[in-house]
ZAGU-353606 format. One record per residue (C-alpha): x, y, z. Coordinates in steps of 0.02 Angstrom, whole numbers, plus 50000, padded with zeros to 5 digits. Layout:
BEGIN
XYZ
...
This chain:
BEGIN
516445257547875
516635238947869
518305234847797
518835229347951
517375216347953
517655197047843
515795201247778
516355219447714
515975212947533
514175209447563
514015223547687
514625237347589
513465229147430
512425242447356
511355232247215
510275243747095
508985229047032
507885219747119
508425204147068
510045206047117
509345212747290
508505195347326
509975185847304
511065197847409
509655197347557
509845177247521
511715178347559
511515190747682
510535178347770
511385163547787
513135172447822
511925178547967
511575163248024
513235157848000
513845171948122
512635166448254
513105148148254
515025154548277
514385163448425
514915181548316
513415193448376
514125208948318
514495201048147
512435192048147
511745209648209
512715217948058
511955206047917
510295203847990
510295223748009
510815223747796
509635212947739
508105222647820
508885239547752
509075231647584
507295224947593
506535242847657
506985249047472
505685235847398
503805241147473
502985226947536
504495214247536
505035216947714
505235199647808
504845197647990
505885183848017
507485194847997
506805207148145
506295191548240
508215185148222
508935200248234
508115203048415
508715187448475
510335191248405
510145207448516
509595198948670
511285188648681
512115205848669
511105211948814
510555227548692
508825224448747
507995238948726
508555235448537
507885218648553
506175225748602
506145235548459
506315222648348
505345211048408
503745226748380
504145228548213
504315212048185
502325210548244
501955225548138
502475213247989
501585199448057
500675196648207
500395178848184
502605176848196
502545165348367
504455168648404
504205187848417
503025185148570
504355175148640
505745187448635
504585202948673
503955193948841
506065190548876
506505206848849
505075214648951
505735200649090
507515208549093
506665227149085
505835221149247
504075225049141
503425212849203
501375213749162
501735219748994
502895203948977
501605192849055
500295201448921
501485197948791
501665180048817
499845177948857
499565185148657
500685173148602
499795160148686
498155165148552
499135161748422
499765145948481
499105137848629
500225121548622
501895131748651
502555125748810
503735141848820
502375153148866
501765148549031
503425145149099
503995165649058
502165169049134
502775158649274
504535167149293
503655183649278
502585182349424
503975176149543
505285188949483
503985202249512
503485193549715
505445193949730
505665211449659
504365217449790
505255207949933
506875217449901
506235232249887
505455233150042
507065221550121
508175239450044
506865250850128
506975240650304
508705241550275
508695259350242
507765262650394
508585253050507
510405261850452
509515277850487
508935273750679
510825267250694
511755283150632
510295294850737
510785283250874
512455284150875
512365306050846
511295305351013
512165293451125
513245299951276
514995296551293
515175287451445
516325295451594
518135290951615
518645287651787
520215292551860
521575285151905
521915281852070
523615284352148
524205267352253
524245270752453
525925269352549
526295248652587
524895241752452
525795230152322
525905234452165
524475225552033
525615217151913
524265205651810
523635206151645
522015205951617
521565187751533
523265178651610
523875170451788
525365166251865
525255144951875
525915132552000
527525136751946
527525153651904
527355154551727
526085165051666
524825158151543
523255160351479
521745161351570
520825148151520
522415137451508
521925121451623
523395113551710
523475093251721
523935086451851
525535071351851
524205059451887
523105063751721
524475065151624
525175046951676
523445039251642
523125046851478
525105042251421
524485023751476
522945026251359
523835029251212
522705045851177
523845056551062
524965046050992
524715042450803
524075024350766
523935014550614
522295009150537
522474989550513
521274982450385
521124988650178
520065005950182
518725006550063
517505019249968
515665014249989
514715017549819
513745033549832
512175041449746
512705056449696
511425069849731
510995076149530
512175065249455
513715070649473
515225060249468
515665049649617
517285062449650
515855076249675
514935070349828
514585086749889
513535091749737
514605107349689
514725114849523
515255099449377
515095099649184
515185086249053
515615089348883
514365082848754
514855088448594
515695073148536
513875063848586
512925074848502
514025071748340
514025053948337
512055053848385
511645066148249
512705054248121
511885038948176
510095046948173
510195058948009
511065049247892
510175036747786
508505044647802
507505044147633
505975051147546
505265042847388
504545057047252
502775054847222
501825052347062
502625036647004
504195048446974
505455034347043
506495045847117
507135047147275
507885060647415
509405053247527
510275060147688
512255056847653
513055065147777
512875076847924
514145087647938
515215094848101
514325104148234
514855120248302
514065127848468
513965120148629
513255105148712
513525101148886
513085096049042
513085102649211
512655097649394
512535112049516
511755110049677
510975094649637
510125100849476
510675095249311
510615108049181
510725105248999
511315115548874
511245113348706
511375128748556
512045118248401
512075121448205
512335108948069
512265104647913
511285087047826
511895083647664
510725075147542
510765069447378
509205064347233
509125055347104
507835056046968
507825044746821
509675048146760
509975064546840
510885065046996
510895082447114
511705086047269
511275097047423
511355102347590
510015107647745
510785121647832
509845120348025
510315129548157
509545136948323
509505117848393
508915117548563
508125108848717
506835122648710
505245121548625
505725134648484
505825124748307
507605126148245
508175137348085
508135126147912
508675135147766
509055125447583
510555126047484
510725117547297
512385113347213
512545121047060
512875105146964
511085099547002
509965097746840
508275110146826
507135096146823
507985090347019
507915108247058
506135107747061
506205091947176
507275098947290
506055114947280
504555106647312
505085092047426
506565100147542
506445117647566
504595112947619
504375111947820
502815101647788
503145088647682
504275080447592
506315075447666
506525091347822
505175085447912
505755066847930
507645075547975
506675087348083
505635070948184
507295063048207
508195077548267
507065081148400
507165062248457
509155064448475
508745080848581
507525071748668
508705056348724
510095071848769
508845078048887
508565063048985
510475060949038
């Protein structure tokens, strides 16, 4: 069923061991990822959906994070219902798993649910009480549920109103037609048109045509008024603030957007590259950023109305390289999800195969980690690059 699809060889993967059912859940994973960064839902909602199928056959192994993915991966296809789902199950796995809360409350938003969206967000809140996210869907909940009241009753007015026309117009009388009236022996004729006269010199014109007299006309010839003139002196543009920031072409504020991709590339190379962590325990070794690789996604800028918006939804990759003693191992940070919302982006590992045991460990214990170690000095600088995008 998916030989149409360029993942068909992972998707149509049947693996009998569990072993090899890890490693295909691992691949299924990042291809997911992958998929999402390329803007390829159908492709992301297909590998998400294998890798929880795959993990169903192993009790206890199921991951919430690939429910919690795959319903935002459902929300950008509008399959929202879906996306509801998932997010539940995803809870059922873990109730502590902050994103789930996130996406239940936005799908409850678009199902116009909105107490059990503001109830949602108000449980994620428990779990944790810094996230900025929640109070502003709590926010958008109450005022789409005020507005959804006020057009309901607005369509009910409406309705009401249409009603009293139509019975109206059924009831109303048609007014009588008077006769015509047959012109008497010797009156003259009523040749006029209603809305025209007959002028001075009997041309008919428009009604509210106004004649000038020769005098007028020989003072305003003397005047000058309707002739075209030319404007002496050099014309020149005053300097404008542009309401929002648009460009100085824009003055009227309309809809404007700036391309920031090529920004976001060079800031990301400046900020990302170079960064080091030194291995503890007298080790001597050392973790390096090399190179941060092109971004796909968008990242823009727009000015509508006098608001700036900016949007940002970026993956990447950071490559790094260690070096223990005489060993040398290569590596990459795969991150995507990058935002200017308060969700933490998606870091996932990846180790060249030339790269020894012993720097395998390293890697293990000192990159995958969020919480210590090389990602979270990539992770502190990446949010300072997002930060200076958001204050353009």
């Amino acid at each position: 069923p998916y030989s149409s699809n360029r993942h068909a060889d992972v998707l149509g993967e049947e693996p009998t061991d569990e072993a090899a059912k890890f490693r295909l859940v691992e691949e299924l994973k990042n291809r997911a990822k992958g998929a999402f960064a390329q803007k390829d839902m159908p492709s992301a909602e297909l590998l998400y959906g294998k890798a929880i199928s795959v993990l169903a056959t192993l009790p206890g192994k199921q991951e919430a994070a690939l429910f919690s993915n795959r319903a935002m991966v459902r929300l950008n296809m509008n399959k929202v219902e879906e996306s509801l789902e998932d997010s539940k199950k995803c809870l059922e796995v873990d109730p502590t798993f902050v994103k789930a809360w996130h996406r239940k409350a936005q799908a409850l938003i678009r199902l116009n649910e909105w107490d059990d969206a503001i109830a949602a967000a108000e449980e994620g809140m428990k779990v944790e009480p810094d996230n900025k996210a929640f109070p502003e869907i709590i926010e958008k909940a109450k005022q789409d549920k005020v507005k959804d009241a006020e057009d309901k009753a607005n369509l009910k007015r409406d309705a009401q109103d249409v009603r009293v026309e139509l019975f109206n117009a059924s009831t109303a009388r048609t007014p009588p037609v008077k006769k015509a009236t047959e012109k008497k022996e010797g009156e003259d004729a009523d040749n006029s048109m209603r809305g025209y006269k007959v002028t001075a010199d009997g041309k008919k014109t428009s009604y509210f045509h106004t004649e000038i007299s020769d005098e007028a006309k020989r003072l305003i010839e003397e005047q000058g008024f309707g002739k075209p003139k030319k404007i002496e002196g050099e014309v020149t543009q005053a300097a404008a603030d542009v309401k929002g920031g648009g460009s100085q072409w824009n003055q009227a504020g309309t809809y404007e957007e700036k391309g920031m991709t090529k920004w976001v590339q060079e800031s990301l190379q400046a900020a990302l590259k170079g960064i080091t962590f030194e291995v503890p325990a007298g080790s001597g070794g050392s973790i390096t950023t090399t190179e941060v690789g092109t971004i796909t996604g968008d990242a823009n800028i727009s000015v509508s109305r006098g608001k700036r918006r900016h949007l940002l939804d970026i993956a990447f990759d950071v490559e790094f390289e260690g070096k223990m003693g005489d060993s040398t191992g290569k590596g990459k940070l795969k991150i995507s999800e990058v935002s200017t919302g308060d969700d933490e982006p998606e870091v996932s590992m990846e180790i060249d195969s030339g790269a020894s045991p012993q720097l395998r460990e390293v890697f293990n214990a000192f990159v995958k980690p969020a919480g210590q170690g090389l990602q979270p000095l990539v992770l502190k600088e990446l949010k300072q690059v997002v930060a200076e995008y958001k204050a353009k």
